[in-house]
C-alpha positions as CSV (number, residue, x, y, z in Angstrom):
1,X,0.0,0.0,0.0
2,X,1.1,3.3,-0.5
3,X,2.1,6.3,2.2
4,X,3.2,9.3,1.2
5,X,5.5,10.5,4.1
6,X,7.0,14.5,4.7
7,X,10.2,14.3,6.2
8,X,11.7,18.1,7.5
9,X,15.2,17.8,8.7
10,X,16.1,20.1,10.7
11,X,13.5,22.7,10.4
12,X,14.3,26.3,11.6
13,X,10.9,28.2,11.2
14,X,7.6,27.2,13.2
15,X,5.5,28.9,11.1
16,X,6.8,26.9,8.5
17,X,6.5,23.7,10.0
18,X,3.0,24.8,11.1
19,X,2.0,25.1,7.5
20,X,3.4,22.0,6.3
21,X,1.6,19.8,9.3
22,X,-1.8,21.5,8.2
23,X,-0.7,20.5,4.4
24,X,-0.5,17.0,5.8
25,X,-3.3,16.9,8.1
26,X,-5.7,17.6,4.8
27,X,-3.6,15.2,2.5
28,X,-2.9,12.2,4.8
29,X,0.3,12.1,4.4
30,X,2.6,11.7,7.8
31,X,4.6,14.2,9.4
32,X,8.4,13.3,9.9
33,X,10.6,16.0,12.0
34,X,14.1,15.6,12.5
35,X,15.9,17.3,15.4
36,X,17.3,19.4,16.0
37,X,14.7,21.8,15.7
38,X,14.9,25.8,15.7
39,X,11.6,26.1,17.8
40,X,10.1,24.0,20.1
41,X,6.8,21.8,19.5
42,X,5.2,23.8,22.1
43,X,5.9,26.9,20.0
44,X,2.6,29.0,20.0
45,X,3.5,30.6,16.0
46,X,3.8,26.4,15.0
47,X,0.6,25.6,16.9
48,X,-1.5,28.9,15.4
49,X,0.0,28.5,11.6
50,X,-1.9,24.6,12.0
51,X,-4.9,25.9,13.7
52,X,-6.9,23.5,14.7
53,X,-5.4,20.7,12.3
54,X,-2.8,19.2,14.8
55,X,-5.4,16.4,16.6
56,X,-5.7,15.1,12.7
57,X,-1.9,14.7,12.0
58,X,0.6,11.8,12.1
59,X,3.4,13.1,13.4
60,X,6.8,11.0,14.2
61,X,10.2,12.3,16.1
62,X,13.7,11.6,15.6
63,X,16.8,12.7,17.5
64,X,18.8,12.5,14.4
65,X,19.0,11.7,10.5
66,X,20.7,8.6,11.3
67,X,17.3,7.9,13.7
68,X,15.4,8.3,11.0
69,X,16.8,6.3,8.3
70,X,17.3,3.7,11.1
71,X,13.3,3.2,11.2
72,X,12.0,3.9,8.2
73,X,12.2,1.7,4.8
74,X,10.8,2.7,1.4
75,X,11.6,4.9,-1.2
76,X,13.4,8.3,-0.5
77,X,13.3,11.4,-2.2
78,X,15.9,13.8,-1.6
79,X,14.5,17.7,-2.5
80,X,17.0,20.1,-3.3
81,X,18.0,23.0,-5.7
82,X,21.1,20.4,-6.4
83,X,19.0,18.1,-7.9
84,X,19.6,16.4,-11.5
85,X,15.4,15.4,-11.8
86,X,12.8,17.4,-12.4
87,X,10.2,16.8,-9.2
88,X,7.3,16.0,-11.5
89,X,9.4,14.0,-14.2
90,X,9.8,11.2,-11.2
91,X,7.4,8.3,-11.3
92,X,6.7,8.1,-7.6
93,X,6.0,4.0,-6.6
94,X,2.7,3.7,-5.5
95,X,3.4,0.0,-3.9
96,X,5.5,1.0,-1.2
97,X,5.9,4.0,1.4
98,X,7.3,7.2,-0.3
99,X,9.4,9.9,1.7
100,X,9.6,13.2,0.2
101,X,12.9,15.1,2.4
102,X,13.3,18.5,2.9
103,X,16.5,20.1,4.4
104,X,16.8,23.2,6.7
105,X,15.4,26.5,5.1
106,X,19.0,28.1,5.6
107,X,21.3,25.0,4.3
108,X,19.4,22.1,2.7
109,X,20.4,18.7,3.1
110,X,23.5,17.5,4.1
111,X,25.5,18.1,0.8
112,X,27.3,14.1,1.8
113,X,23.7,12.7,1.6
114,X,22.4,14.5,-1.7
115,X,25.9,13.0,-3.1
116,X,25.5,9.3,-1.9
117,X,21.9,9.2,-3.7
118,X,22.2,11.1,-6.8
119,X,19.6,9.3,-8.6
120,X,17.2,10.4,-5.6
121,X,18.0,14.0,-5.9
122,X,14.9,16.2,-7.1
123,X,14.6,20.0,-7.5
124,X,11.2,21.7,-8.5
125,X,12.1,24.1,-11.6
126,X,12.7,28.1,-10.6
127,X,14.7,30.9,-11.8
128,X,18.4,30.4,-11.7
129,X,18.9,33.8,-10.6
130,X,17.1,33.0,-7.5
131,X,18.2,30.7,-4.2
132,X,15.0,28.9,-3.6
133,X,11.3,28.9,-2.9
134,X,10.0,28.9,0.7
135,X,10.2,25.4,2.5
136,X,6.0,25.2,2.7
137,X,5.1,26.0,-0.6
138,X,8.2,23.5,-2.0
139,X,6.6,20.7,0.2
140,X,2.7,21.3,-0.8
141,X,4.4,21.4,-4.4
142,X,6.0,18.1,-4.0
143,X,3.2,16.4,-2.1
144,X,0.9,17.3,-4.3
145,X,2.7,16.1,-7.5
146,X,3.0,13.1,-5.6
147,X,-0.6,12.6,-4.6
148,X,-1.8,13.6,-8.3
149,X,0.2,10.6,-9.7
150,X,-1.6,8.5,-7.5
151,X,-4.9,9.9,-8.3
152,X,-5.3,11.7,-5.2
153,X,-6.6,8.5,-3.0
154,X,-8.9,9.4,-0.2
155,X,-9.0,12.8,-1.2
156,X,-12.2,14.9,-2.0
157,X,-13.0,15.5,-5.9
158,X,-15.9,17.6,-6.0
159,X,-16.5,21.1,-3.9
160,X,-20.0,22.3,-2.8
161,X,-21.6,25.1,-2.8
162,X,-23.0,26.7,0.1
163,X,-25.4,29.1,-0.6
164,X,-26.4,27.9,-4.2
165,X,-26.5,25.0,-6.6
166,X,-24.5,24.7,-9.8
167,X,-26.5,24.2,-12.5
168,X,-26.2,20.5,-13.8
């Protein structure tokens, strides 16, 4: 069966972090934070940027990136403006657990694990001129190349109205 899986090493920013858990809370997918962290969980801008999302999350803690690879199998995708792949050009497996990884938004990934899985390494396509896109919007672009390859499973299709009908 098929998992998607967000995995933020090191994060730095609650509010970022906040964001991300409420783009997994409405996606399924599970929430993977490495430590160290530059915040604490208790942190009130993490808890307010998820509102009232984090009682619907799956969340996991790991002291380390060794600690996480350690307990986790699958396949592993490595984001990163290094990459040689274009994010959507990847054909994400949908018979196994997938882990989409983001780095720290100051450094990345360690540049010794981007090199020791090159054929893992995916960047989304912007601007040369221009260091990166925020960590949040990078992971709800990933995720949700991810989740359209797998036809969005468990995931609402249709929107409704609330005050009027569309005409069928």
């Amino acid at each position: 069966m098929n998992r998607l899986n967000i995995v933020l090493v090191e994060p730095q920013i609650p509010q970022n972090t906040g964001n991300i858990s409420r783009t997994c809370a409405v996606t399924g997918a599970a929430l993977h934070l490495v430590k160290p962290y530059g915040f604490e969980i208790s942190d009130k801008k993490l808890k307010r940027a998820g509102l009232d999302y984090w009682d619907k999350l799956e969340i996991y803690e790991y002291d380390n990136i060794d600690d996480f690879f350690s307990k986790n199998s699958g396949k592993f995708y490595f984001f990163t403006t290094k990459g040689r792949m274009v994010h959507s050009d990847v054909d994400y497996p949908q018979d196994r657990e997938v882990y989409i990884i983001f780095g720290r938004e100051d450094k990345g990934l360690p540049e010794k694990l981007l090199y020791e899985n090159p054929q893992s390494c995916v960047r989304i396509p912007m601007r040369k001129t221009l260091r990166s896109l925020n960590l949040s919007n990078s992971v709800a672009i990933a995720c949700y190349e991810v989740l359209r390859q797998w036809n969005y499973p468990d995931l609402g299709r249709e929107g409704k109205l609330t005050q009027y009908t569309w005409d069928e």
